[in-house]
C-alpha positions in Angstrom: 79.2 171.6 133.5 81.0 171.4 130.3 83.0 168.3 129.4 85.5 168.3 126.8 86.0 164.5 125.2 89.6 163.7 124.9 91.4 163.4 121.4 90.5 159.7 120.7 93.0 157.6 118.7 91.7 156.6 115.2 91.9 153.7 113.5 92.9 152.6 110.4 93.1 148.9 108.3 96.5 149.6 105.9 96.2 147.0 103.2 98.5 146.4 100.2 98.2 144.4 97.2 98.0 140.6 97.1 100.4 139.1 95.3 99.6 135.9 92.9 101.7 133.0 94.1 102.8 132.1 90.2 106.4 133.7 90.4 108.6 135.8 92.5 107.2 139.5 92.9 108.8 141.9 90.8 110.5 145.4 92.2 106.7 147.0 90.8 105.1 145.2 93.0 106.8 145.8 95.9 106.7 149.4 95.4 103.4 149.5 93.9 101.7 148.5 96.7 103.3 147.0 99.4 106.5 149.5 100.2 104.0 152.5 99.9 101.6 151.1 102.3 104.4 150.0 105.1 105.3 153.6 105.1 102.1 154.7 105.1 101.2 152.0 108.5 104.8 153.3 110.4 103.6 157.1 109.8 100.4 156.3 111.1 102.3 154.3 114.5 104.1 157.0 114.8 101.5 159.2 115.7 100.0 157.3 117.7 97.1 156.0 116.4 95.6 152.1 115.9 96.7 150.6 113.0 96.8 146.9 111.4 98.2 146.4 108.4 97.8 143.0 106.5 97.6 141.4 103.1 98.6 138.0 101.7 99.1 135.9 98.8 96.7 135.5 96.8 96.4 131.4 96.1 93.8 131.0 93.7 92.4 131.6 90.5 94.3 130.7 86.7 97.9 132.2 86.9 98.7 129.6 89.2 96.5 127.2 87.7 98.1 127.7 84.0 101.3 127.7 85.6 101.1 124.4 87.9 99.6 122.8 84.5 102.8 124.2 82.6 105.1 122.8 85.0 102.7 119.9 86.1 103.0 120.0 89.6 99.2 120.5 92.1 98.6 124.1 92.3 98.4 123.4 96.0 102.2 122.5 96.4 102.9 125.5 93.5 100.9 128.2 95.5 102.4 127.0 99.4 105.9 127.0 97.4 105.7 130.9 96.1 104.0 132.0 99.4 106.8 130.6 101.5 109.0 132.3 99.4 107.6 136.1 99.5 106.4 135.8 103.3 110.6 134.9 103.4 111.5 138.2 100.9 108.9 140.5 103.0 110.4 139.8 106.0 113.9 140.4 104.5 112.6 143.7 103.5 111.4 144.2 106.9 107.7 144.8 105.7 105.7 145.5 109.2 102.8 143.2 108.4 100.5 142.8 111.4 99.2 139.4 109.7 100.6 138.6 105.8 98.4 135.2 105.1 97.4 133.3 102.1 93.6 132.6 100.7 94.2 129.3 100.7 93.2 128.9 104.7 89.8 127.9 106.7 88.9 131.4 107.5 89.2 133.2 104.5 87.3 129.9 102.3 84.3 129.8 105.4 83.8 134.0 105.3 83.6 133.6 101.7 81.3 131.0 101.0 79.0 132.9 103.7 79.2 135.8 102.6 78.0 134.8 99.3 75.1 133.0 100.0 74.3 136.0 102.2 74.6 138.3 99.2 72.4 135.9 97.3 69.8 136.0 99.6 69.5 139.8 99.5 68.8 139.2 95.2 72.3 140.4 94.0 73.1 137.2 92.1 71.7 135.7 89.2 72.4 132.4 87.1 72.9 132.4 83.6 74.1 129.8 80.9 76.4 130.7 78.2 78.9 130.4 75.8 82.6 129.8 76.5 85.3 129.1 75.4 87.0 125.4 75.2 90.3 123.4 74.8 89.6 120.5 73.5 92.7 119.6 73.3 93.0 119.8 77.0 89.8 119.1 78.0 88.5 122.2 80.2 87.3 125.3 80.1 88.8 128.4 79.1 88.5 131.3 81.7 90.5 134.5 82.0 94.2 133.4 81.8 93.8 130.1 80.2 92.9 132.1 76.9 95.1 134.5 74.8 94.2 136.1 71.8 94.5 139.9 69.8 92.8 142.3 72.3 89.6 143.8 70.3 90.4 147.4 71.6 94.5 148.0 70.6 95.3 144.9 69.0 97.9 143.9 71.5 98.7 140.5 70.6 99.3 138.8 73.8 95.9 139.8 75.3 94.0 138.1 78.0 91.1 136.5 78.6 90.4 139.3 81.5 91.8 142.0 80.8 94.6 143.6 78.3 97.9 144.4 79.9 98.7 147.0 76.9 95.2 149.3 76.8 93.6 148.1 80.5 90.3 147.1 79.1 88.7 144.0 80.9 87.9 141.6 78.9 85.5 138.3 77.8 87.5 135.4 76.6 85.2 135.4 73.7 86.0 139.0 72.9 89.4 138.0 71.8 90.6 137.8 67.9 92.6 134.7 67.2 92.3 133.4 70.7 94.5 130.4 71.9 94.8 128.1 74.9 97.5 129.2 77.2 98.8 125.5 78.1 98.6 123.8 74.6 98.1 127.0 72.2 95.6 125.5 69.9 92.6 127.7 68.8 89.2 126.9 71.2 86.1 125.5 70.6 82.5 127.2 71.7 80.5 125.4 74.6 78.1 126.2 77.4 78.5 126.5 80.9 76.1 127.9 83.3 77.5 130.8 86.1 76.7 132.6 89.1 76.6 136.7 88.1 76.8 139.7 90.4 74.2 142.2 89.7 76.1 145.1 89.1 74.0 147.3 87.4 71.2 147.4 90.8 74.2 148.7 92.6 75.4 151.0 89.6 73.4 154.2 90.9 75.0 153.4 94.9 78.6 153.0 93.4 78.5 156.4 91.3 77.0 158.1 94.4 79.9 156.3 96.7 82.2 157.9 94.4 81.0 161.2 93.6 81.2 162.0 97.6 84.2 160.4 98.5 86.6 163.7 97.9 89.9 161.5 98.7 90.1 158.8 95.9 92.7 160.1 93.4 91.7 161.7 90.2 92.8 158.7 88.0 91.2 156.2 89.9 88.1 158.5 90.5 87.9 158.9 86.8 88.4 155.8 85.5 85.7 154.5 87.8 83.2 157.2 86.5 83.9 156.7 83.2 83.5 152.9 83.5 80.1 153.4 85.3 79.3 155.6 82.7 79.5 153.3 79.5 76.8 151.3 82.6 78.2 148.2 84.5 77.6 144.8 83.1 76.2 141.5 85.2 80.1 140.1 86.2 80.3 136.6 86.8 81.6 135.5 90.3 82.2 131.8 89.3 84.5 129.9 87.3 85.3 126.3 85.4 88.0 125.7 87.5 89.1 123.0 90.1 91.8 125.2 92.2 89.7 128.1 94.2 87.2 128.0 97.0 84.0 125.5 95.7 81.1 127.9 94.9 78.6 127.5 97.7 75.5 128.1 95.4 72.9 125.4 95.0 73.5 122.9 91.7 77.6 124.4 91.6 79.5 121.2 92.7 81.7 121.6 89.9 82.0 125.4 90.0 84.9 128.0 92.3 84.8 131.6 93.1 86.5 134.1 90.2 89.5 134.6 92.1 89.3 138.6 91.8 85.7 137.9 93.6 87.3 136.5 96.7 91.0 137.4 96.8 89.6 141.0 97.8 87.3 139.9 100.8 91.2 138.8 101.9 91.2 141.9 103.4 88.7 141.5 105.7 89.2 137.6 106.4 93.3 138.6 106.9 92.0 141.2 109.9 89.5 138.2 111.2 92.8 135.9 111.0 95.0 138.4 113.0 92.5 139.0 115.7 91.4 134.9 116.1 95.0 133.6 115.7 97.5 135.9 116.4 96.4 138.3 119.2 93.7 136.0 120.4 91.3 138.8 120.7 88.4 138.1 118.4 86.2 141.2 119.2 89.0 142.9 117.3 87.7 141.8 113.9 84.8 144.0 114.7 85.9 146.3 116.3 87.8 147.1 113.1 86.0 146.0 110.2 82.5 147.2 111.6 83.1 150.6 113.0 82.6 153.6 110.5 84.6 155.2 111.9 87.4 153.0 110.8 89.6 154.4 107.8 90.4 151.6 105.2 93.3 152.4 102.9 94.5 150.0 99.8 97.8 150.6 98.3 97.7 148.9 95.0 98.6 149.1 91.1 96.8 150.8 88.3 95.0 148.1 86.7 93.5 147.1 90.3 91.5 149.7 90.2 88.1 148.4 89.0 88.4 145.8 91.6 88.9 147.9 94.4 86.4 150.8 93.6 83.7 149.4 91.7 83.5 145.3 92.6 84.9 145.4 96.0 82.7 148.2 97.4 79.8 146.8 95.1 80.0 143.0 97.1 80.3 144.8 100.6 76.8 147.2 100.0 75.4 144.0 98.7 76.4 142.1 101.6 75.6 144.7 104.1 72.0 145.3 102.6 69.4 144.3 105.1 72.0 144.0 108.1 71.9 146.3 110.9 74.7 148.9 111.2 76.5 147.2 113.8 76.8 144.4 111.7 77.9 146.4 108.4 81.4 145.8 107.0 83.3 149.7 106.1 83.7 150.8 102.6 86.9 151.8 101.3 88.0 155.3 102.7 91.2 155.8 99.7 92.5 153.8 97.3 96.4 154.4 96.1 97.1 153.1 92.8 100.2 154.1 92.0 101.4 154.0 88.3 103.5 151.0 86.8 107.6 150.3 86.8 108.8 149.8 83.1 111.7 147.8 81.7 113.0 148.6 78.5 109.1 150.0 77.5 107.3 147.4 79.0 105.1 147.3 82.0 106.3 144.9 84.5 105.0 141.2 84.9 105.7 138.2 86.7 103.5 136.0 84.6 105.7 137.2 81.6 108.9 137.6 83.1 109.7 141.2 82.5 111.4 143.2 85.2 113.5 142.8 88.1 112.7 140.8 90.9 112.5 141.6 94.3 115.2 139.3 95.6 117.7 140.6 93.1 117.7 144.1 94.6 118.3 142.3 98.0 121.8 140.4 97.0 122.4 144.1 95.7 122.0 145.7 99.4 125.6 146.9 98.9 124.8 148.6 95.5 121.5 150.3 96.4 122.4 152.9 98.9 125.5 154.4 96.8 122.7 153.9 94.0 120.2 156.5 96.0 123.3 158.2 97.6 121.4 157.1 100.8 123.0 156.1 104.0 120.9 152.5 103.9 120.9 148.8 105.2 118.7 146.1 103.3 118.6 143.1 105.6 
């Protein structure tokens, strides 16, 4: 007797960018990331098949730190304000989030902390002291945002401590020329600090491989990656000097939080976890997505999130997932959009540097925009 299966439904996790909760979104990043993968979630409704789609603001890490400090308010009150505000401008936009959330929440902090210690304990994380940079002035620490300086590679002038908004290149704080604190702007000290470190070169040969076979990734993500892995992946540190993030759960790191890059991404997986404890009440959900391979995992995001998304995201989940049985494995990426930047007047986009039009202008302008597109549409 021959049986013929019927067509199953597949299933998919849509994810878009997560937005830091410093300053309105600007019109990039809704289209960057989160426009793009609404579409993409109602197409895949439409046919039928399982689909949630989620993503969040993303609470932690320096912007908001260096901008609570600017306007000195706690960056708790600061990062609830701005998420308030965009969960508000999403659903004027009608974005059909299954579950948008924030980092800032018991679910996403708990999976976090676990899932560290659980990578630590397969030998993917190292301790090292060095040098860093210091305000003394303002008496902390200098990471990522809280430094600017000359970028080493283009000379771009208003450079970061992570990464250069001009040529893409992540960055070292101490890499930069003429570097200067971001609150007070006085030139830093040296000091040392010990961190927690991914091992990214033991998972160097896995990510290439990951890559190489994965025929759907676009070309300029796909090369970029390659080309990075090339050059050969350097220990990244997962901790931070910082007292706003989720408290490093490593032994002797009271005073130390979780790089914000290093946990903002496992949002997507915590944001599912969320939708199926809290919102649907069905917690075999979270597995039933996150831990079938057959699930197809799609981020919509910008350009310069691609390192993140195909090299440290995918690097934390086969470190995590090493000595775990397959039922208990969390899914690699299946695509990555990145779509390419908005410009104003020659200038990328930013809401950190207020370039660019936000999102809530192009609202008031509902009247303007269809005779703009010569489209018959209705912006709530």
């Amino acid at each position: 007797m021959i049986i013929i299966a019927k067509n199953l439904k597949k299933k998919w996790v849509v994810t878009s960018a997560w937005p830091y909760v410093n300053a309105t979104p600007h019109l990039g990043n809704l289209i960057g990331s989160t426009l793009s993968a609404d579409v993409f979630a109602r197409f895949l409704r439409m046919k039928g098949e399982e689909v949630v789609f989620v993503s969040g603001s993303d609470s932690h890490g320096t912007p908001i730190s260096v901008e609570a400090k600017r306007l000195n308010v706690p960056a708790e009150e600061l990062a609830f304000k701005y998420h308030n505000i965009i969960k508000n401008l999403h659903e004027k936009w009608q974005i059909s989030f299954d579950n948008y959330t924030i980092t800032h929440n018991p679910i996403h902090i708990e999976f976090v902390q676990q899932m560290y210690l659980d990578i630590q304990k397969n030998g993917y994380i190292i301790e090292k002291e060095i040098e860093s940079l210091y305000c003394e002035n303002d008496n902390l620490f200098l990471p990522d945002r809280f430094v600017e300086g000359i970028c080493p590679h283009c000379n771009f002038e208003d450079a970061r401590g992570d990464q250069c908004d001009n040529c893409q290149k992540l960055l070292d704080p101490l890499e930069l020329i003429e570097s200067r604190c971001a609150i007070c702007g006085n030139p830093p000290v040296i000091k040392k600090t010990k961190h927690w470190y991914l091992d990214l070169p033991k998972l160097q040969d896995r990510l290439k491989k990951s890559i190489e076979q994965n025929e759907i990734i676009p070309a300029n993500a796909r090369q970029m990656c390659l080309n990075n892995i090339e050059e050969g992946l350097l220990e990244k540190s997962i901790t931070r000097d910082l007292e706003w993030g989720i408290p490093a759960p490593f032994e002797n790191a009271e005073d130390k939080t979780i790089y914000v890059w290093f946990e903002a991404v496992l949002g997507y997986i915590t944001a599912v976890k969320e939708w199926a404890e809290k919102i649907i009440n069905e917690t075999s959900k979270f597995d039933y997505f996150w831990k079938d391979p057959n699930t197809k995992i799609v981020y919509f995001i910008g350009k310069d999130n691609i390192f993140f998304h195909l090299i440290i995201f995918p690097g934390l989940l086969m470190a995590y997932n090493d000595n775990k049985k397959i039922a208990d494995q969390l899914v690699l990426p299946y695509n990555v959009s990145s779509t390419e930047w908005l410009m104003y007047e020659n200038q990328k986009f930013s809401k950190s540097r207020g370039i660019g039009v936000l999102i809530y202008y192009i609202i008031d302008l509902k009247q303007v925009i269809p005779h703009f597109f010569g489209l018959n549409l209705t912006i709530m």
